[in-house]
N, C-alpha and C positions, 0 to 999 in steps of 0.2 A: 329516291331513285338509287337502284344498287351501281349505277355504270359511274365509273368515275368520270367526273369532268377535264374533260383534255384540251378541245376547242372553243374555242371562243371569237367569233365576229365582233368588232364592233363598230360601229357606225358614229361617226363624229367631223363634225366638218372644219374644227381649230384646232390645229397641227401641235400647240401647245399639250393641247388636253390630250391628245392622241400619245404624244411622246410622253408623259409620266401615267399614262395610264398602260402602254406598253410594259414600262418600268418594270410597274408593279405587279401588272399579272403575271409579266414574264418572269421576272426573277423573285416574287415574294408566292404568287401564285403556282408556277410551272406550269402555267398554261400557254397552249399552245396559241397564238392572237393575229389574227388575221384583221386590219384596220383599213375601212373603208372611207373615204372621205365624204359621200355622199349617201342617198338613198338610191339612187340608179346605180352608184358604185357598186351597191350592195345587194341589190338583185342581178346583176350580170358575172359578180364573184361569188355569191355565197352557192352558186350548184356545187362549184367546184372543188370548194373549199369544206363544204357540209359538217359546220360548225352543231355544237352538242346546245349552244346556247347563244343568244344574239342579245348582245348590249346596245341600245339607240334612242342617242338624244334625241330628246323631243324637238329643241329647235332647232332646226336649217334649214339655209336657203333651198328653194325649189321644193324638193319635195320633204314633206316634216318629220318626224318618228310618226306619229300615227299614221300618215300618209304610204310609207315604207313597210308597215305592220301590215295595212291591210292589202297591199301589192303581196308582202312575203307571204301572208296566207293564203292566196290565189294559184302558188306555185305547188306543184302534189308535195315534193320535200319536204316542205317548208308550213303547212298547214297546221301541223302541231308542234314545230320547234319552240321551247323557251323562249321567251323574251323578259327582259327587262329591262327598263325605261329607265335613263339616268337626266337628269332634267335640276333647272334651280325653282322651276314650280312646283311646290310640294304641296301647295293650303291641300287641306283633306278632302273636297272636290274636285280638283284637277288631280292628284292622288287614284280618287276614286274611280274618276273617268279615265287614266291609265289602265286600272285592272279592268274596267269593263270592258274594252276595247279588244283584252285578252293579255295583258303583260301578266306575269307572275310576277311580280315585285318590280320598285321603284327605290332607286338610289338619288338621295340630293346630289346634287353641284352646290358649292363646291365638294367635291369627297376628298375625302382622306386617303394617300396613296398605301398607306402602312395598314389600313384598315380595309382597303377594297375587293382583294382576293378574297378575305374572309370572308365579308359580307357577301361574296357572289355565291361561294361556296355554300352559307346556312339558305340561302335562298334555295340553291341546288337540291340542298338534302330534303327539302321541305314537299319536293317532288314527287 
């Protein structure tokens, strides 16, 4: 994808993880990050906010990353945005069943703050 990556949603419902993942994107990435604490959070901000690419854990309460994936792709905006799933389920079926679902790529939990903009980024170019 020629567009550079500017915005970024992410969906994460533990304030811990949300604050060094701001950190990182913000000051190692220069991304722009807009942080959701939910999956309803995340359908009711992301018109407004109309991120280039949506990062969302798999697990939380109420509604889950996939649950949130397949609500985002029901919305006309949002039908083709990026996603990718950052999750501590990685065996290579649950993996698998992420990209099925439609994510372009899967980040472990724990990640690495010093490493995380990067890896969004090669995911990006990959587009």
């Amino acid at each position: 994808m020629n567009e550079k990556l500017v915005r970024v949603l992410y969906v994460e419902d533990e304030p811990d993880i949300q604050m060094v993942a701001r950190l990182a994107l913000e000051s190692i990435g220069e991304y722009t990050v807009e942080i959701c604490g939910s999956g309803t959070d995340a359908l009711t901000r992301a018109p407004a906010f109309q991120p280039q690419l949506i990062l969302l854990d798999v697990m939380m309460p109420g509604m889950d990353g996939p649950g949130t994936l397949k609500k985002l792709r029901e919305l006309p905006d949002f039908s083709g945005t990026p996603v990718v799933f950052m999750t501590a389920k990685v065996q290579p079926g649950e993996v698998s069943e992420y990209l099925a679902l439609g994510a372009i790529g899967v980040i472990p939990k724990p990640f690495d703050p010093m490493t995380l903009s990067a890896q969004i980024q090669a995911i990006w170019e990959k587009l």
